[in-house]
C-alpha positions in Angstrom: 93.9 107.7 105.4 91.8 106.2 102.5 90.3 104.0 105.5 88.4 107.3 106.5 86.0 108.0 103.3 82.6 106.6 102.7 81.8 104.2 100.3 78.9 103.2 98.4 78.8 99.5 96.8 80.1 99.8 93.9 76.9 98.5 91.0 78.1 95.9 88.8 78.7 97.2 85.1 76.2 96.1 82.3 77.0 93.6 80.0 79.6 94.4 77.1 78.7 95.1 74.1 80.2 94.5 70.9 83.6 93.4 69.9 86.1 93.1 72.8 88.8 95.8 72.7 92.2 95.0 71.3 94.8 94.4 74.2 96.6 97.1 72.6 94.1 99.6 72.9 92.6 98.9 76.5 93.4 101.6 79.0 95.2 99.4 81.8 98.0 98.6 78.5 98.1 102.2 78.1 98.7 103.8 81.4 101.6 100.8 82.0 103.3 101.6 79.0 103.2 105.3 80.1 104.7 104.9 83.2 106.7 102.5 81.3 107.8 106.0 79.2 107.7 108.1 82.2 110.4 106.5 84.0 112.5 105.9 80.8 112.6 109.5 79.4 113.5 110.4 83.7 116.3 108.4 83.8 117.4 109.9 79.7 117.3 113.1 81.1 118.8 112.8 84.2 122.0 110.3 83.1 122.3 113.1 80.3 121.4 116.9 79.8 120.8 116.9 83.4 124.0 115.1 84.5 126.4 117.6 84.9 125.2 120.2 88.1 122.2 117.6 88.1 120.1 121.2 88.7 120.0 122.3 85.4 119.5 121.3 81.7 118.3 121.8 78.1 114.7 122.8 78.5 113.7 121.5 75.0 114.9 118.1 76.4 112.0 118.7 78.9 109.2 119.3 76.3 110.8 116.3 74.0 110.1 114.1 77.2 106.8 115.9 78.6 105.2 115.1 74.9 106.5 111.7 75.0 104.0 111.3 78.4 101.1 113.2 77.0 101.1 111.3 73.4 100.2 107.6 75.7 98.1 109.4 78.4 95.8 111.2 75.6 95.3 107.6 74.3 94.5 106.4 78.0 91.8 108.6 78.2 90.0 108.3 75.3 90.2 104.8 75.7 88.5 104.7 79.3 86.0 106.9 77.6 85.6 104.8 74.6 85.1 101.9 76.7 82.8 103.3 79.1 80.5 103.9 76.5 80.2 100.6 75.6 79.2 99.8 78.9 82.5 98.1 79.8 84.3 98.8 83.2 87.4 101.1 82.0 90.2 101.8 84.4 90.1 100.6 87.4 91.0 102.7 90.9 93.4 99.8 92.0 95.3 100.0 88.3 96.2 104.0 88.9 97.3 103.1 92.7 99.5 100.6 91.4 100.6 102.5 88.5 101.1 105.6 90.5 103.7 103.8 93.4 105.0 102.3 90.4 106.1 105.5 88.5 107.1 106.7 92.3 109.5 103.3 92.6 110.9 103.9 89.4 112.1 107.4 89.8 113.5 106.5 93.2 115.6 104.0 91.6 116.3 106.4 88.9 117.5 108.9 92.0 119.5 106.6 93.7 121.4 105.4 90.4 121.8 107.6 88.2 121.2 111.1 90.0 118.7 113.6 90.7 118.3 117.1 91.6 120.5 118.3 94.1 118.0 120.0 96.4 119.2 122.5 99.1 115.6 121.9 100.9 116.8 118.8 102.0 119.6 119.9 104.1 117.1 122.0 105.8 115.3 119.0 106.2 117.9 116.8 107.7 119.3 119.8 109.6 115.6 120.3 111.9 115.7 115.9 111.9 119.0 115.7 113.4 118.0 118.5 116.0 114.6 116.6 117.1 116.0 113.2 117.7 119.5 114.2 118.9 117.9 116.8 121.1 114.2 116.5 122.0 113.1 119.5 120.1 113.4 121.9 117.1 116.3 124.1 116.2 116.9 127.2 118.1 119.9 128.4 116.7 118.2 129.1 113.7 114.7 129.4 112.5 113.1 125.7 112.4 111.2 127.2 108.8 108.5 124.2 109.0 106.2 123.7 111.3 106.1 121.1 114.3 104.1 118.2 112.2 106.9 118.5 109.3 109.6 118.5 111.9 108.4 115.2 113.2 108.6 113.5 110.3 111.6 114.9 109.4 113.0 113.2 112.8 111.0 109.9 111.1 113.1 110.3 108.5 116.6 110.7 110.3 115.4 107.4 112.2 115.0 105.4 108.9 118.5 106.7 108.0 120.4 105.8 110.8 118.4 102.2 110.8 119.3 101.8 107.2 122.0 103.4 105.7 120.2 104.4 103.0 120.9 108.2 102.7 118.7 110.9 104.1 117.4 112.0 100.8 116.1 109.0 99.9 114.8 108.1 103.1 112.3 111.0 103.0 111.8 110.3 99.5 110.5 106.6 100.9 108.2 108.5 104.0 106.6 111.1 101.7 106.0 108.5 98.4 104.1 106.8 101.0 102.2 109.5 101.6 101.9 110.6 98.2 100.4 106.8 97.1 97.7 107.0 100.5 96.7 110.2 98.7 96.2 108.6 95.4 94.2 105.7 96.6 92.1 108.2 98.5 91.5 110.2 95.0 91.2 107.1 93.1 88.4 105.6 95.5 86.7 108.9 95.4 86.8 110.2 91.8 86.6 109.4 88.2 90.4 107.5 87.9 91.1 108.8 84.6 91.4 112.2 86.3 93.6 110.7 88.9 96.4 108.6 86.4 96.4 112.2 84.5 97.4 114.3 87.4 99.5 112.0 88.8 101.6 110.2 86.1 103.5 113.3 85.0 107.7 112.5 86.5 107.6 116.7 86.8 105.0 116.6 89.4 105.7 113.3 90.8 109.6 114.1 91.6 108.5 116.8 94.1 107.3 113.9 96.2 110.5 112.4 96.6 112.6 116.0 97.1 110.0 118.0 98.7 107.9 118.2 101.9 104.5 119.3 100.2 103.2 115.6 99.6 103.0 115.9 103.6 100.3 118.5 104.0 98.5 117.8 100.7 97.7 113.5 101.6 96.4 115.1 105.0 94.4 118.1 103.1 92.8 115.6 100.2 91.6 112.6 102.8 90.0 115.5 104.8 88.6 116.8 101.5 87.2 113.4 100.5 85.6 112.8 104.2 83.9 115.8 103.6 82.7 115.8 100.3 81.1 112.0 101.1 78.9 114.3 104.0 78.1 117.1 102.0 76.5 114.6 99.2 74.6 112.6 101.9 72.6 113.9 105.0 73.6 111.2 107.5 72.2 110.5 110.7 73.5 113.6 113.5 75.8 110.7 115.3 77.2 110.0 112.0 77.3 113.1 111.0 79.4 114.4 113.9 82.1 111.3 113.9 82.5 111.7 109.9 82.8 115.8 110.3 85.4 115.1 113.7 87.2 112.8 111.4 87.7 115.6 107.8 88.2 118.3 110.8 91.3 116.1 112.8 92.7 115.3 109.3 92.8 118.8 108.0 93.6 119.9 111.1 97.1 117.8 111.4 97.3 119.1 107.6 97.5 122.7 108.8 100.1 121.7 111.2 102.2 121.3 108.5 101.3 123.8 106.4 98.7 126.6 106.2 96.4 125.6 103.4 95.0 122.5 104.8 93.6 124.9 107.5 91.8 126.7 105.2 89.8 124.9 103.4 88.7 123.6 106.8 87.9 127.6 107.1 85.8 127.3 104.3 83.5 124.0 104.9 82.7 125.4 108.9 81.8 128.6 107.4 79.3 126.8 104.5 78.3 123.8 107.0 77.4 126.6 109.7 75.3 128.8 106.8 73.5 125.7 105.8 71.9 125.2 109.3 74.1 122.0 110.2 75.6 124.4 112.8 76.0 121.1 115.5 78.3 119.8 112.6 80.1 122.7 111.9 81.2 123.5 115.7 82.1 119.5 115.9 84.5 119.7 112.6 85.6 123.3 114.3 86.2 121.5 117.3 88.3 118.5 115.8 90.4 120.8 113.6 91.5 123.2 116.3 92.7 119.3 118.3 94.3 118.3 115.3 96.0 121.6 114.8 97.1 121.9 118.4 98.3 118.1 118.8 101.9 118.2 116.8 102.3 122.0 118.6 102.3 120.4 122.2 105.5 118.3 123.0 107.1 121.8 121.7 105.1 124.4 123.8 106.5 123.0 126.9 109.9 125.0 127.2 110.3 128.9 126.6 112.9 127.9 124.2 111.0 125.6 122.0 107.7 128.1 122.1 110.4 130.5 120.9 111.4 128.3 118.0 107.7 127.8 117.0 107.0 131.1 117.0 110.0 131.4 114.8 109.1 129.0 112.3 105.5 131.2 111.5 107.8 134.2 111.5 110.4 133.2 108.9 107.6 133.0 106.0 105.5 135.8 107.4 108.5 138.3 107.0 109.4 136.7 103.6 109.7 139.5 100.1 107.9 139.0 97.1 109.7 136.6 94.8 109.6 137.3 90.5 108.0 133.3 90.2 104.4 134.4 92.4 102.0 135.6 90.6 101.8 139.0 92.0 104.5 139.9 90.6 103.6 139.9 86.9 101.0 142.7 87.0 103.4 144.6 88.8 106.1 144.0 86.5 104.0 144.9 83.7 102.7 148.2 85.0 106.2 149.4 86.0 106.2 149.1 89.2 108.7 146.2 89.7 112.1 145.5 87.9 112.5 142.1 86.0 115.3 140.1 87.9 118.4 138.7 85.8 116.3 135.2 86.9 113.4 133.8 89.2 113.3 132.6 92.6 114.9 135.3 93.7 113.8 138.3 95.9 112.4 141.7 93.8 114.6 144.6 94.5 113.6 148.1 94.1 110.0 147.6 93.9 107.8 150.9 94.3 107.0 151.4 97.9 103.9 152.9 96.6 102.5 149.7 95.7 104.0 147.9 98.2 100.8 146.8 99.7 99.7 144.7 96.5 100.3 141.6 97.0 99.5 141.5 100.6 96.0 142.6 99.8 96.0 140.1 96.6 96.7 137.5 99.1 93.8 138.8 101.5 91.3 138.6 98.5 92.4 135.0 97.5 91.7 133.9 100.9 88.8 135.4 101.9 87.1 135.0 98.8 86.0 131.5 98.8 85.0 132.1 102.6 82.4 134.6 101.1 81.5 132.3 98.4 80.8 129.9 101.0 78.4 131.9 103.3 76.8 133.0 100.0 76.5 129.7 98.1 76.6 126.9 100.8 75.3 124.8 98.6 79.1 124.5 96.6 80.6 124.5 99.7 82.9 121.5 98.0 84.5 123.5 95.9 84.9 126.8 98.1 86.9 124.6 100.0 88.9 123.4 97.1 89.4 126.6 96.2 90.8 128.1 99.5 94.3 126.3 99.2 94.5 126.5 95.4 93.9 130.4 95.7 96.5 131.0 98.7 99.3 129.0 96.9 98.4 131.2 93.4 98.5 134.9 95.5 101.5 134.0 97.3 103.5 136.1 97.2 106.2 133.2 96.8 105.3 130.5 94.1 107.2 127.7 95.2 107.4 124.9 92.2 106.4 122.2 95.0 103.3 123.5 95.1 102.3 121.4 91.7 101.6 118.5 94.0 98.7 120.0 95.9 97.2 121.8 93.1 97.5 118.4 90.8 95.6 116.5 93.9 92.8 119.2 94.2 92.4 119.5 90.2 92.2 116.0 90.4 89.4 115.8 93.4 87.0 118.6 91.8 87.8 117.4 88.0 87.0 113.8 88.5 84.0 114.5 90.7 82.4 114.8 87.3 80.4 111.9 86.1 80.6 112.2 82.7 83.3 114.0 80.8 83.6 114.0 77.1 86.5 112.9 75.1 87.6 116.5 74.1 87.7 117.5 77.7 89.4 115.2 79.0 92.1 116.2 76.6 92.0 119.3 77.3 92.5 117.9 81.0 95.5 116.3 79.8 97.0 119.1 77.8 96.5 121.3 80.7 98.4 119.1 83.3 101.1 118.5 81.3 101.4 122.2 80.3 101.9 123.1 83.8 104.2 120.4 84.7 106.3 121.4 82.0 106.3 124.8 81.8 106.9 125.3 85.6 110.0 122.9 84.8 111.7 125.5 82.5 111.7 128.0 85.0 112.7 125.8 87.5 115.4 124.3 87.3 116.5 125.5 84.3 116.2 129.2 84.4 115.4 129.5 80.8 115.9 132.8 79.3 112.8 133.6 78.7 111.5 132.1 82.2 108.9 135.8 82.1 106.8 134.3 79.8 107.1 130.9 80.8 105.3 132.3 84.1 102.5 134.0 82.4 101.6 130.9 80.2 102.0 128.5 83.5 99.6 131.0 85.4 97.2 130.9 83.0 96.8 127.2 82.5 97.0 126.7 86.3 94.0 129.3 86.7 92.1 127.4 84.0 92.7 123.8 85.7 91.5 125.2 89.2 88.4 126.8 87.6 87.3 123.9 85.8 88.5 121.8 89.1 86.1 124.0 91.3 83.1 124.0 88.6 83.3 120.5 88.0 83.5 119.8 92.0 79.7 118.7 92.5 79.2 115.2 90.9 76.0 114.8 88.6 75.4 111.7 90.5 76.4 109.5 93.5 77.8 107.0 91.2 81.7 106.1 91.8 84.8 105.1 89.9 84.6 101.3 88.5 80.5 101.8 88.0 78.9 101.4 84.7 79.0 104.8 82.7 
């Protein structure tokens, strides 16, 4: 997918100045020796307090090993910065790729030697695989719960299993880490690459990949992102124009066939691309996202049965109750109006009817909100679209703690879109990141006791990421990662 985005040459850093940096202190030695810590303090945790039930543990264990990242990647950072400054070439995209699959290799190991989490998602998984390639088509004796495009790779999967014996777990672990490391070198080409290693290098966010499906729609939704952001900054020839805008609308429109959110930020840029005036490019990107969309629906529309079990598949999650991890549910909570469960991820009984309508209509203002930002300000019709997913996922009225991966990819695509970010925010960058990644670990899995206000502090440092991720969208200049700063 990284194949898709526009490129400028990259222009040759000045000559360094001064001394030349310690080999200690450049950021390359850094970031290795964080991934280096990464995978260490995973495979502690997990041959340890995690062992027994391998779904639970000692949260503090979690904070001891979510510092021990944050101490090396705060030095990574200011190094780059420090470096940049002195008209050196800091880190480079290529070192976060292959930093990134390397932290993804090592906890794959870690999984297959030592343990993991035991995660009932992936018996859904294999369940809907063995269905498609033993029988042609999804599940109908039981809601299919993804959609088609998920399914099919879920049949990938079962293929690599039965090829190689490797275990159904770990062979979608293998499918969607590839994924995952196409996303990364899409970010890392596109975007400032300290904000890329921070987003990515944390093992609570990175694990998802290898247990859960969201790395799927998110590489699709970010390389249809990055396509469009390299046409909103340059007003190409209409030919040109029309193939890039075909291309972001086809890839966020196979996104959306494997989950919603892909779809709407592809909502968003046809609604700020048609305000603009570039309405020949809007209905083209329209166009291409409706094909992409439709394309993993048809080999299952044939049948009455398989129609059936797509419709299904929508139904399950419309029909779905509010959960005590979303974020509707605190206000409500707090006001009275919903009882505190004895733990999260679980549905909220005895909610008021009265106010039984709130989180549907938070979810309503969530989504339409950036669409009306976008026919109001066309001009940051970048990060409207950013916006779109990260504001569905928050007024769910599930929070699922999968959905780390997406928003750590979109922080990262509107934070590093920034050309020049001081020291303390990129700190403040890292802080936040790893906040979320390890708060949203106590209340899943561990169910910590006080998991209520473990949800509070996560929402509000997830909120502050995707408003800085949104502001910071628009780049000061057309410069790219690996120019001189």
């Amino acid at each position: 997918m990284s194949a898709a985005v526009d490129r400028v040459p990259q222009v040759p850093a000045p000559p360094a100045q001064g001394r030349t940096v310690p080999w200690a202190a450049r950021p390359a030695v850094l970031l290795w020796a964080t991934v280096v810590i990464a995978v260490a303090g995973h495979a502690v945790l997990w041959d340890g307090p995690f062992r027994e039930g391998q779904s639970a543990g000692p949260y503090w264990s979690v904070v001891t090993a979510g510092l021990a990242v944050a101490l090396p990647l705060a030095a990574v950072v200011v190094a780059d910065h420090r470096v940049r400054r002195s008209g050196r070439v800091g880190l480079r995209p290529a070192t976060v790729v292959m930093a990134s699959a390397a932290l993804l290799l090592g906890l794959l190991i870690v999984q297959v030697l030592v343990g993991g989490p035991d995660d009932s998602d992936l018996q859904v998984y294999q369940r809907q695989g063995v269905a498609l390639i033993d029988t042609g088509g999804l599940p109908v004796d039981q809601p299919a719960e993804y959609p088609p495009l998920g399914v099919i790779v879920f049949g990938l999967a079962t293929l690599l299993d039965r090829a190689l014996p490797i275990g159904f777990g770990v062979a979608v672990g293998v499918l969607l880490a590839a994924l995952w490391t196409g996303t990364v070198v899409v970010l890392a080409r596109r975007v400032q690459p300290w904000a890329v290693a921070t987003m990515t290098l944390w093992p609570t966010i990175t694990l998802f990949v290898l247990i859960r499906y969201d790395a799927l729609p998110t590489a699709f939704l970010v390389a249809g992102l990055a396509v469009a952001a390299g046409l909103d900054e340059r007003r190409e020839e209409e030919a040109d124009a029309r193939r890039a805008g075909s291309a972001s609308g086809l890839l966020l429109g196979l996104g959306a066939a494997a989950k919603w959110t892909p779809g709407l930020a592809a909502v968003v840029l046809a609604i700020g691309w048609w305000r603009a005036g570039r309405r020949r490019l809007a209905t083209w990107f329209a166009a291409a996202t409706a094909a992409g969309f439709l394309l993993p629906h048809v080999p299952f529309l044939l049948t009455a049965e398989q129609r059936g079990a797509v419709v299904d598949a929508y139904r399950f999650h419309a029909i779905r109750e509010l959960t005590a991890e979303s974020l509707p549910f605190l206000p409500l909570h707090l006001l009275g109006f919903a009882p505190r469960p004895d733990r999260p991820w679980v549905g909220v009984d005895g909610l008021d009817p009265s106010v039984a309508w709130v989180p549907t209509a938070v979810l309503l203002v969530v989504v339409i909100g950036p669409a009306v930002a976008a026919w109001r300000r066309p001009d940051r019709v970048l990060g409207w679209a950013l916006l779109a997913p990260l504001a569905f996922m928050l007024g769910n009225r599930i929070y699922s703690p999968q959905f780390v991966l997406t928003f750590a990819a979109l922080w990262a695509l509107g934070i590093g879109s920034r050309d020049r970010t001081p020291a303390w925010q990129r700190l403040a960058v890292v802080g936040g990141t790893g906040a979320a990644a390890t708060i949203g670990w106590g209340i899943w899995p561990n169910f910590v006791d006080y998991w209520l206000p473990l949800s509070w502090a996560l929402f509000t440092v997830m909120i502050a990421l995707t408003v800085a991720a949104v502001r910071w969208s628009q780049p000061e200049s057309p410069q790219l990662p690996g120019s001189g700063r």
